[in-house]
HTML snippet that shows the backbone in 3Dmol.js (N, CA, C, O; Angstrom):
<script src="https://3Dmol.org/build/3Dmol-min.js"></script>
<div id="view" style="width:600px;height:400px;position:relative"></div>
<script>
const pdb = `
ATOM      1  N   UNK A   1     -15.869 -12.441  33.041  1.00  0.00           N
ATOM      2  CA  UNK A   1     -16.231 -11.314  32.222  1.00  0.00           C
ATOM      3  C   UNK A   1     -15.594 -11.492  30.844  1.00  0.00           C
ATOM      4  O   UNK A   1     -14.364 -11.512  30.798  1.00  0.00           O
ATOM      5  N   UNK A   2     -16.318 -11.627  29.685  1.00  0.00           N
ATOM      6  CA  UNK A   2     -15.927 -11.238  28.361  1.00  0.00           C
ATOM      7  C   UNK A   2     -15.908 -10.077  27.710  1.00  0.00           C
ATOM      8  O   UNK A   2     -16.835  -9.278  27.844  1.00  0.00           O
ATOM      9  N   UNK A   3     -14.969  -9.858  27.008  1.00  0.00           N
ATOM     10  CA  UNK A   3     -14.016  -8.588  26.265  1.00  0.00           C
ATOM     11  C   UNK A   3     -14.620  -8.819  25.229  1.00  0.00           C
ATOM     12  O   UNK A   3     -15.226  -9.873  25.034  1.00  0.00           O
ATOM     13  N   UNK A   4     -14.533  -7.663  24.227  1.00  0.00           N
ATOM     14  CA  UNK A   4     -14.744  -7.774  22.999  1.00  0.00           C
ATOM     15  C   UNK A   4     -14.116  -6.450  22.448  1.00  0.00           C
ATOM     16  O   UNK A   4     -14.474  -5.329  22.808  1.00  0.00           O
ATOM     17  N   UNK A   5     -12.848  -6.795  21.262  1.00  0.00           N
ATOM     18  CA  UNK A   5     -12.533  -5.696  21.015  1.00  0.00           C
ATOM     19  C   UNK A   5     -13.270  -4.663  19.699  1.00  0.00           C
ATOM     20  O   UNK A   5     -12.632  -4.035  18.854  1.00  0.00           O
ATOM     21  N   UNK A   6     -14.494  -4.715  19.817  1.00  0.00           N
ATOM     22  CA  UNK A   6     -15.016  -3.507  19.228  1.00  0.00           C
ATOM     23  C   UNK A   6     -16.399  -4.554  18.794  1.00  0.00           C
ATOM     24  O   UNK A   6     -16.605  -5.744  19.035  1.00  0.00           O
ATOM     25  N   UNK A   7     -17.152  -3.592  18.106  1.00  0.00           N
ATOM     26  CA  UNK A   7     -18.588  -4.829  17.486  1.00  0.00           C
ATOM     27  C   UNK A   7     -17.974  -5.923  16.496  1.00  0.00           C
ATOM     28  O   UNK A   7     -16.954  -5.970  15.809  1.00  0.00           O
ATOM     29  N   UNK A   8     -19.348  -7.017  16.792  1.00  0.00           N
ATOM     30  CA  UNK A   8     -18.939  -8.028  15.832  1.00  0.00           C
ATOM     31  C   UNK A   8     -19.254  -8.216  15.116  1.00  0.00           C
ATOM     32  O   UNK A   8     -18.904  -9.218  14.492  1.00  0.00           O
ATOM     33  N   UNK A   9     -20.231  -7.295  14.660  1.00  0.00           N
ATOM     34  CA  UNK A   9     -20.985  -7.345  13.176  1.00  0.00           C
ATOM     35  C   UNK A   9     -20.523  -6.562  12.032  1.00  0.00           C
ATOM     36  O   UNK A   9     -21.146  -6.799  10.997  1.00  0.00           O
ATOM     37  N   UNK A  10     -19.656  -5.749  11.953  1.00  0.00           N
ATOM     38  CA  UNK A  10     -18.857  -4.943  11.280  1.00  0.00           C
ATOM     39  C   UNK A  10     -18.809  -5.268   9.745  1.00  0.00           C
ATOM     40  O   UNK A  10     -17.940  -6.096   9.473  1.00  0.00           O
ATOM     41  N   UNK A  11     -19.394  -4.899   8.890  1.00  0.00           N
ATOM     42  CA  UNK A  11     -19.445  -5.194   7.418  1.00  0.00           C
ATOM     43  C   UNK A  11     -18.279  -4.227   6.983  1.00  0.00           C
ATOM     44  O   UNK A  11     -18.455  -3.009   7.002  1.00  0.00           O
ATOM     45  N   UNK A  12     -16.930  -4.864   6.538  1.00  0.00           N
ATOM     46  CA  UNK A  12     -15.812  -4.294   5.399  1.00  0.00           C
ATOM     47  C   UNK A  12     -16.088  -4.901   4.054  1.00  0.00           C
ATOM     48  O   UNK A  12     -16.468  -6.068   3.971  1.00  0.00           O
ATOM     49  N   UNK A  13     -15.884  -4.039   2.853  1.00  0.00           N
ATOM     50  CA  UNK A  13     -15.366  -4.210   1.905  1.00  0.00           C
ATOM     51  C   UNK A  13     -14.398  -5.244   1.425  1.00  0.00           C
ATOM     52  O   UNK A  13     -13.350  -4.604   1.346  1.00  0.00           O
ATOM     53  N   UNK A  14     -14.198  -6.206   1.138  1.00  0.00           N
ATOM     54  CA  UNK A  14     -12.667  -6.799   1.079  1.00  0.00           C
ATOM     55  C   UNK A  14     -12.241  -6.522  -0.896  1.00  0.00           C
ATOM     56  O   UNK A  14     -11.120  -6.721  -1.364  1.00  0.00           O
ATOM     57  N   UNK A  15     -13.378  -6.077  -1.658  1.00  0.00           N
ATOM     58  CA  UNK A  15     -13.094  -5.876  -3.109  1.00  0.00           C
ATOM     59  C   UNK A  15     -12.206  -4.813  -3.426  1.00  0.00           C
ATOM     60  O   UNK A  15     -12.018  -4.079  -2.456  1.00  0.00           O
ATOM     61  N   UNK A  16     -11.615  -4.493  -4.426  1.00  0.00           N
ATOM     62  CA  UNK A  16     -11.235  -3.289  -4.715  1.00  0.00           C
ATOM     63  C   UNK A  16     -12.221  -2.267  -5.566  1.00  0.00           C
ATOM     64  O   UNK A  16     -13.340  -2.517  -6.014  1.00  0.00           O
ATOM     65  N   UNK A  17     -11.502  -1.103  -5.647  1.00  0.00           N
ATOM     66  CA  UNK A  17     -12.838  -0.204  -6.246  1.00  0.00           C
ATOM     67  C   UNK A  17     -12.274  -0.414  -7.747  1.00  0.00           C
ATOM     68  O   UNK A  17     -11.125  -0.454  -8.185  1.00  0.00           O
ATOM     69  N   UNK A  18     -13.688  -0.546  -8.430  1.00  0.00           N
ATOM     70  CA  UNK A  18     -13.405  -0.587  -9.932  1.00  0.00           C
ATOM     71  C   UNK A  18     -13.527   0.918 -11.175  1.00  0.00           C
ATOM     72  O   UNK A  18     -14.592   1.489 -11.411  1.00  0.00           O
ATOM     73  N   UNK A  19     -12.526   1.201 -11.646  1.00  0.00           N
ATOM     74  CA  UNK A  19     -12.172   2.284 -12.430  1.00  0.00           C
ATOM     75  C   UNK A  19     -13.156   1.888 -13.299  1.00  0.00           C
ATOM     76  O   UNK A  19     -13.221   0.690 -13.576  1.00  0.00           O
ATOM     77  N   UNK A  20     -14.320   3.041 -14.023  1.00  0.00           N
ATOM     78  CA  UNK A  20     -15.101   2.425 -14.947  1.00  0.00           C
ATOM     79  C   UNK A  20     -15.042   3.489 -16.127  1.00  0.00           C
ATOM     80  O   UNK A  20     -15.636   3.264 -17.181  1.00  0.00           O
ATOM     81  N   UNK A  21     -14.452   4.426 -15.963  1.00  0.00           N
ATOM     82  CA  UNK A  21     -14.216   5.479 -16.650  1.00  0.00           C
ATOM     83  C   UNK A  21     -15.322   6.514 -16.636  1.00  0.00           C
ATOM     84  O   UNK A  21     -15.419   7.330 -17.552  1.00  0.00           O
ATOM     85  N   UNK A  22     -16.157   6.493 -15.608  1.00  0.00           N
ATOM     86  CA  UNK A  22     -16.404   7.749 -15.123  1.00  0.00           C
ATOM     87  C   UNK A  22     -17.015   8.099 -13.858  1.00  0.00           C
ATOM     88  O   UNK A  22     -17.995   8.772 -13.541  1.00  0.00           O
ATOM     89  N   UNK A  23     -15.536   6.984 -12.801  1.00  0.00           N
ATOM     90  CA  UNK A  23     -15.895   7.455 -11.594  1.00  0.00           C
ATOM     91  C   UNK A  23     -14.137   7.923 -11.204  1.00  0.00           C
ATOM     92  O   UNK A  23     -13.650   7.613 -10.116  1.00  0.00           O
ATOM     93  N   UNK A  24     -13.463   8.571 -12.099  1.00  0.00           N
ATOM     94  CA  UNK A  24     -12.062   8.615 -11.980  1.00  0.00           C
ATOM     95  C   UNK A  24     -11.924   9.400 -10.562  1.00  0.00           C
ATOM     96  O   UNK A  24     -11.123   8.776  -9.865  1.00  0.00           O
ATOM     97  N   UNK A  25     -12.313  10.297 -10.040  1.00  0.00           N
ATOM     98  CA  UNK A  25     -12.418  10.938  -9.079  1.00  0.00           C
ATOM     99  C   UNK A  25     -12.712  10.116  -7.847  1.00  0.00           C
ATOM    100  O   UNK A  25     -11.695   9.807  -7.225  1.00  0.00           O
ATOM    101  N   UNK A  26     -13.675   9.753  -7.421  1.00  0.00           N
ATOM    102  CA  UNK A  26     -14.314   8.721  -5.920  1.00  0.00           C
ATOM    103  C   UNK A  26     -12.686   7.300  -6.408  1.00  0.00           C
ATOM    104  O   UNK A  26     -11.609   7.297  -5.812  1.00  0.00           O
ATOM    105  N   UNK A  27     -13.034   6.405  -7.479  1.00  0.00           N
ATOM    106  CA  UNK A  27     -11.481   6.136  -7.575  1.00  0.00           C
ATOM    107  C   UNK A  27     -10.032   5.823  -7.138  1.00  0.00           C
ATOM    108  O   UNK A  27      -9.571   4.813  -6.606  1.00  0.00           O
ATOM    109  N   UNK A  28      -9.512   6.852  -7.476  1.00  0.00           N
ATOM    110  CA  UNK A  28      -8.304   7.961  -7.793  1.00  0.00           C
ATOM    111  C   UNK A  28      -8.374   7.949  -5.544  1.00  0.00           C
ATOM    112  O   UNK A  28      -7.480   7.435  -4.872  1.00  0.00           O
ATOM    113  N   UNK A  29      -9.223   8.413  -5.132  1.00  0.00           N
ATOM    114  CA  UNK A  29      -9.191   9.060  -3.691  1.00  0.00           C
ATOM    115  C   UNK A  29      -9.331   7.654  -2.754  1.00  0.00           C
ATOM    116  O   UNK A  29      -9.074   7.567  -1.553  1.00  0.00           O
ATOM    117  N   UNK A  30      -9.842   6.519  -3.704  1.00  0.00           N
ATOM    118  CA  UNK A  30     -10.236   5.442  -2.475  1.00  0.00           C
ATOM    119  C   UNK A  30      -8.531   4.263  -2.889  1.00  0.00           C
ATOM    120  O   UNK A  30      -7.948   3.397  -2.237  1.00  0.00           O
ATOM    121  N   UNK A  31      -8.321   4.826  -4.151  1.00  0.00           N
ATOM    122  CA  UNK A  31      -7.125   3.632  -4.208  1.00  0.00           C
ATOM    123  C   UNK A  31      -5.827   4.388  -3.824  1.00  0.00           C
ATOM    124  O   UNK A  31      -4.830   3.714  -4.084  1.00  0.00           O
ATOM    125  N   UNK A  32      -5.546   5.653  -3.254  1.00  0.00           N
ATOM    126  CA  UNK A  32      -4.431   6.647  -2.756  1.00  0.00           C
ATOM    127  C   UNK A  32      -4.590   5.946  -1.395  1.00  0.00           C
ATOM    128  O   UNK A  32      -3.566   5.532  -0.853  1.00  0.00           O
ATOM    129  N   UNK A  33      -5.957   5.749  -0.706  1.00  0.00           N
ATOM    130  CA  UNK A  33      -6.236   5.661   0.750  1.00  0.00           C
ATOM    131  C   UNK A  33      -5.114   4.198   0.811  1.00  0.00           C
ATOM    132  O   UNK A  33      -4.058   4.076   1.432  1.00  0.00           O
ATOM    133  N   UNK A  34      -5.872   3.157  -0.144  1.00  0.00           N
ATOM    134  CA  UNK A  34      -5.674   1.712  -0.189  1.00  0.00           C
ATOM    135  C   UNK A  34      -3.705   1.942  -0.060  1.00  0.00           C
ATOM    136  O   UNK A  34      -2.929   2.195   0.861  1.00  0.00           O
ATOM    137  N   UNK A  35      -3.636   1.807  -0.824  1.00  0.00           N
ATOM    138  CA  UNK A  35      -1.824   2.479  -1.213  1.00  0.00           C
ATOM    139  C   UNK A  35      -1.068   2.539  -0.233  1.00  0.00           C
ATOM    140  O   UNK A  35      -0.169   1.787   0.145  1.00  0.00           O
ATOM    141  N   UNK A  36      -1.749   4.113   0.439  1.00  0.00           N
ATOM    142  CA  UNK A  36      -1.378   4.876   1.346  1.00  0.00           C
ATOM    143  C   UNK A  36      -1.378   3.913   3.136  1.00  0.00           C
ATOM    144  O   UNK A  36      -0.820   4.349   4.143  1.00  0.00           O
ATOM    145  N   UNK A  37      -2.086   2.716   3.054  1.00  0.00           N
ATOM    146  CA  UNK A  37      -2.457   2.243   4.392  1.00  0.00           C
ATOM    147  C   UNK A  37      -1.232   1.212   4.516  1.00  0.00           C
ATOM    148  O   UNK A  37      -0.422   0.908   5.392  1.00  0.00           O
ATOM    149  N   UNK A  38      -1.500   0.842   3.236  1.00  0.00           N
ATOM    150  CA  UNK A  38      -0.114  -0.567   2.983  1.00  0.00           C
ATOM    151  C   UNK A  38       1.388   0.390   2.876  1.00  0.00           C
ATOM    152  O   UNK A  38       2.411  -0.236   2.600  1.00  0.00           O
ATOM    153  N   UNK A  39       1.444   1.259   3.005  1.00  0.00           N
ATOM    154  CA  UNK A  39       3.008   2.001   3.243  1.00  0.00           C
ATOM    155  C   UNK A  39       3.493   1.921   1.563  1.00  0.00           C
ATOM    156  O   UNK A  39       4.680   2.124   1.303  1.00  0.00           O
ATOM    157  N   UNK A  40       2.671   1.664   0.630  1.00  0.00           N
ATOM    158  CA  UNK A  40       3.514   1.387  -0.589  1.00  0.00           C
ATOM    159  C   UNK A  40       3.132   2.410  -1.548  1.00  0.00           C
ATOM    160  O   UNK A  40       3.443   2.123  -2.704  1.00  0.00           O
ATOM    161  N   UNK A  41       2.371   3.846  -1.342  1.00  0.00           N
ATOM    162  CA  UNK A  41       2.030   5.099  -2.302  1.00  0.00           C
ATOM    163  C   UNK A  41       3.634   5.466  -2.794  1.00  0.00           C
ATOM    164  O   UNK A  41       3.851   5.585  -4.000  1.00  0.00           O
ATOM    165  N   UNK A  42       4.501   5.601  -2.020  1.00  0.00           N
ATOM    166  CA  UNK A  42       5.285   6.191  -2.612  1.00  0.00           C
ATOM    167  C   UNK A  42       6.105   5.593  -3.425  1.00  0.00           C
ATOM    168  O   UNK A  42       7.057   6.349  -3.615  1.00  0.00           O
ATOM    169  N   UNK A  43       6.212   4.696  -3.956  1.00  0.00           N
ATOM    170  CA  UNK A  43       6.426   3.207  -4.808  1.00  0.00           C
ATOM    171  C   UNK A  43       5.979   3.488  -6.170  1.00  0.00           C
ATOM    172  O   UNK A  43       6.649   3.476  -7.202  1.00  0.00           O
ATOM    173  N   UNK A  44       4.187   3.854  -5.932  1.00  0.00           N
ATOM    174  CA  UNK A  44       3.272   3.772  -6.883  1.00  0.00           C
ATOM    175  C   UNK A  44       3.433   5.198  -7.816  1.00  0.00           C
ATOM    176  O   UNK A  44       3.288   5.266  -9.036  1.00  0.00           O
ATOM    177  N   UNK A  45       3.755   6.253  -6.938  1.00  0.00           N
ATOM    178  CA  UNK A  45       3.722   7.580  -7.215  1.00  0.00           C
ATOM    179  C   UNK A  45       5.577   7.703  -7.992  1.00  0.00           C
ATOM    180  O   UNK A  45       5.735   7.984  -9.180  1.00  0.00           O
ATOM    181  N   UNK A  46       6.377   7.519  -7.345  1.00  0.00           N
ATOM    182  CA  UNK A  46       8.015   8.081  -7.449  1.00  0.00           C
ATOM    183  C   UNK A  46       8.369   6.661  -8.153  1.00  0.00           C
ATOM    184  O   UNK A  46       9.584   6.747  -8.329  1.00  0.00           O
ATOM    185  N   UNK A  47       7.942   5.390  -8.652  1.00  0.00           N
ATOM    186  CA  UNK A  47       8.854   4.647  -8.613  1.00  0.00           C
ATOM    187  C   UNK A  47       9.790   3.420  -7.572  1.00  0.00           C
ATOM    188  O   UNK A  47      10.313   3.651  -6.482  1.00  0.00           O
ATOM    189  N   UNK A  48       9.774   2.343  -8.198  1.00  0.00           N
ATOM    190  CA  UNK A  48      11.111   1.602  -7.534  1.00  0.00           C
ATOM    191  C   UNK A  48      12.605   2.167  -7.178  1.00  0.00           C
ATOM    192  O   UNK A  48      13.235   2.640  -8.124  1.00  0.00           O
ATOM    193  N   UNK A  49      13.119   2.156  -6.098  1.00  0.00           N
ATOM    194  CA  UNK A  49      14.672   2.918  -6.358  1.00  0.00           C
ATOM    195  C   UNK A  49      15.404   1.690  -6.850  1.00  0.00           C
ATOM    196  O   UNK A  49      15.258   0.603  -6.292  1.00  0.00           O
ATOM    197  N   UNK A  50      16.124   1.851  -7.807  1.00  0.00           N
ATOM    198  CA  UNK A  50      17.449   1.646  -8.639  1.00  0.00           C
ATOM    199  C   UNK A  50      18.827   1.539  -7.780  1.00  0.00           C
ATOM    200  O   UNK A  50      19.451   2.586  -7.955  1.00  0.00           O
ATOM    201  N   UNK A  51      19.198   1.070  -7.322  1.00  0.00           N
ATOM    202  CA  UNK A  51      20.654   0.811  -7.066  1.00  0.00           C
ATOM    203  C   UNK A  51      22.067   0.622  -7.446  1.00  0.00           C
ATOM    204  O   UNK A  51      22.462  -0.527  -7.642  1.00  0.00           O
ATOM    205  N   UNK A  52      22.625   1.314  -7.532  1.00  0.00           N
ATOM    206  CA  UNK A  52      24.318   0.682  -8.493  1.00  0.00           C
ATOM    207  C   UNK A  52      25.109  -0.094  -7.413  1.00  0.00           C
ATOM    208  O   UNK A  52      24.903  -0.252  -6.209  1.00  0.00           O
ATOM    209  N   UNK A  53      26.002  -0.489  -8.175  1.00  0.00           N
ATOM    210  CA  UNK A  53      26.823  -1.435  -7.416  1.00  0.00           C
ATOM    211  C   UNK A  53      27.243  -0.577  -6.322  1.00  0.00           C
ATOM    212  O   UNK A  53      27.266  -1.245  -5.288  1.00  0.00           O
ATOM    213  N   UNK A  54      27.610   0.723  -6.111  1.00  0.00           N
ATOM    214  CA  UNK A  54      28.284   0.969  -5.396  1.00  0.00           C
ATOM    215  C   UNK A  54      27.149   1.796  -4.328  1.00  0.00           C
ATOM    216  O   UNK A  54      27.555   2.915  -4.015  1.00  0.00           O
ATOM    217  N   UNK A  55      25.742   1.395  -3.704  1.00  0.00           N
ATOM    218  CA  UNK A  55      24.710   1.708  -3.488  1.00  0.00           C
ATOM    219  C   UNK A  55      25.582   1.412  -1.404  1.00  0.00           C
ATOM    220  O   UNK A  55      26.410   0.515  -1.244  1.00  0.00           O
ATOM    221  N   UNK A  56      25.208   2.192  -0.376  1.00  0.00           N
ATOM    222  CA  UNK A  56      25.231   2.130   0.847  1.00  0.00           C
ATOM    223  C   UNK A  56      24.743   0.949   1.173  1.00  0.00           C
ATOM    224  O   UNK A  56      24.186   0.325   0.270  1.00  0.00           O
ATOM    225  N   UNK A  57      24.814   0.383   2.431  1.00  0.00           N
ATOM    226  CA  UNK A  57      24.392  -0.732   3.427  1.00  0.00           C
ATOM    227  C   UNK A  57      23.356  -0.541   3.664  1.00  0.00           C
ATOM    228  O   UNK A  57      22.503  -1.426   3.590  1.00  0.00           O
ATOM    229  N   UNK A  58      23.031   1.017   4.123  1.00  0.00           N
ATOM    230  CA  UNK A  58      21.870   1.278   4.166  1.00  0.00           C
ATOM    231  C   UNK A  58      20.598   1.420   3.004  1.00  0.00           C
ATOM    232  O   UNK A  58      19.445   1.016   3.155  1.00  0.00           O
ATOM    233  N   UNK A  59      21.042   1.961   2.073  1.00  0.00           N
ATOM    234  CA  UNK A  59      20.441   1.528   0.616  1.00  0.00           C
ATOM    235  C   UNK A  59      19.846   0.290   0.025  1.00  0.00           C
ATOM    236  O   UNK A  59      18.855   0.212  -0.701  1.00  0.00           O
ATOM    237  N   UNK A  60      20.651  -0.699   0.478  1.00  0.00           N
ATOM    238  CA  UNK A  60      20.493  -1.987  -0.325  1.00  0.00           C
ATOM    239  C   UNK A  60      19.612  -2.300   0.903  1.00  0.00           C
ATOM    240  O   UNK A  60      18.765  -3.081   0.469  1.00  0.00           O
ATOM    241  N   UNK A  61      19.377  -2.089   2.221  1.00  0.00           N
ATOM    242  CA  UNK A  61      18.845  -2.639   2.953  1.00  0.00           C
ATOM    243  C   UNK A  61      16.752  -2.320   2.877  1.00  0.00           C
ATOM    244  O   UNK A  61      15.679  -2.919   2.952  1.00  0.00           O
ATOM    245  N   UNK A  62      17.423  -0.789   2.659  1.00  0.00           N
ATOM    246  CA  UNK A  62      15.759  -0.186   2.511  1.00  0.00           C
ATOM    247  C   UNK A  62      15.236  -0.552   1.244  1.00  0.00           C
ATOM    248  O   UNK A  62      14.016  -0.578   1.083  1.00  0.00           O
ATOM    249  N   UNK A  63      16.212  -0.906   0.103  1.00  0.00           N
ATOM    250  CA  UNK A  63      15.366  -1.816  -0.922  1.00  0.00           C
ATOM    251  C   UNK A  63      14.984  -2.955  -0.033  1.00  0.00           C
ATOM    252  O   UNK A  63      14.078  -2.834   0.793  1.00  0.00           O
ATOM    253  N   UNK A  64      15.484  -3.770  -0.148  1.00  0.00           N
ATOM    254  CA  UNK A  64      15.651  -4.858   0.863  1.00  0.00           C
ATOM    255  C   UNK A  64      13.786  -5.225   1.454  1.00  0.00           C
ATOM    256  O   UNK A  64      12.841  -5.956   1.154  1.00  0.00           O
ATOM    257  N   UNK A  65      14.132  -4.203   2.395  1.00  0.00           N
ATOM    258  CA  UNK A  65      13.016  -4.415   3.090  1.00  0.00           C
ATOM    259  C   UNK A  65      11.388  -3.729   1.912  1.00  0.00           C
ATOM    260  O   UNK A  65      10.252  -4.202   1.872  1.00  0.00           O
ATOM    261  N   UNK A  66      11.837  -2.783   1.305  1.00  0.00           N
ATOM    262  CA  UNK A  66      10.433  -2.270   0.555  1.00  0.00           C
ATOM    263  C   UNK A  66      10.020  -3.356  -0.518  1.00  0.00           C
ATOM    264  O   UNK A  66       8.825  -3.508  -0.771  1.00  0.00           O
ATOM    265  N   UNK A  67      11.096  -4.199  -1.226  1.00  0.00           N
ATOM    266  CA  UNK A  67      10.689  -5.605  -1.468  1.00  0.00           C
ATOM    267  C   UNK A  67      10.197  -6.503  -0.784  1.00  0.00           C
ATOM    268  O   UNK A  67       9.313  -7.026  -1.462  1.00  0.00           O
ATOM    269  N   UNK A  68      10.264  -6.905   0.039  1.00  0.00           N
ATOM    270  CA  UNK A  68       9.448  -7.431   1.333  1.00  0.00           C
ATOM    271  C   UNK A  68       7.920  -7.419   0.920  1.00  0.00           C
ATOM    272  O   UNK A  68       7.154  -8.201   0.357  1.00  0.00           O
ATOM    273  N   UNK A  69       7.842  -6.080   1.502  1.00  0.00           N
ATOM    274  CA  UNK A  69       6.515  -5.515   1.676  1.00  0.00           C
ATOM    275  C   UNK A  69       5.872  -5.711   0.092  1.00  0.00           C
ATOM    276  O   UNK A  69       4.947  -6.520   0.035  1.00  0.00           O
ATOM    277  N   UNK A  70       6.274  -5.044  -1.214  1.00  0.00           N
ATOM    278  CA  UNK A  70       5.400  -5.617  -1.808  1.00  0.00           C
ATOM    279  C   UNK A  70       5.244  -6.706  -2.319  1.00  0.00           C
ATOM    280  O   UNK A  70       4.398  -6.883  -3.195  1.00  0.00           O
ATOM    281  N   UNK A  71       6.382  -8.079  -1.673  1.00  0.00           N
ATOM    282  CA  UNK A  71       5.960  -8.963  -2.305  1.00  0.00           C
ATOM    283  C   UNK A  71       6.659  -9.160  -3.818  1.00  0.00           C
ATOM    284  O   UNK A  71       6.096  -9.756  -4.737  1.00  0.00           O
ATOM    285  N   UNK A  72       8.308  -8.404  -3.930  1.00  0.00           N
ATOM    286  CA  UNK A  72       9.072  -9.005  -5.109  1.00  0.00           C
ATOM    287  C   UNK A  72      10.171  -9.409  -4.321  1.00  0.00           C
ATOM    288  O   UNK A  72      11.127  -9.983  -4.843  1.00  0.00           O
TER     289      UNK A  72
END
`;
const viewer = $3Dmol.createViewer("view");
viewer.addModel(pdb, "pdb");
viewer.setStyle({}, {cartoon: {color: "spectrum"}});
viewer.zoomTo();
viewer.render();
</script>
């Protein structure tokens, strides 16, 4: 017996959506989703956190790892 985990014909997107200046709205809602899936909106929205020297174990670590993820 063969499995299949879901259909195999499935057409995705792999482009991003393009801002053309007057679809700011559709946009704005499909690149929050994009953002929002990769764990990195709140990055995009609040900023990188900043660290001082005298930053927790735990601090330097959750930079640490949120560099990781995007790839600095």
């Amino acid at each position: 017996m063969t499995r299949t985990m879901g259909p195999t014909n499935v057409n995705y997107s792999t482009s991003l959506p393009t801002l053309n200046g007057k679809n700011w709205d559709q946009w704005r809602v499909q690149m929050k989703a994009i953002l929002d899936y990769q764990e990195v909106i709140e990055i995009v929205e609040e900023g990188f956190p900043v660290h001082t020297t005298d930053a927790t174990y735990v601090q330097k670590a959750l930079t640490k790892k949120i560099r990781r993820k995007i790839g600095k």
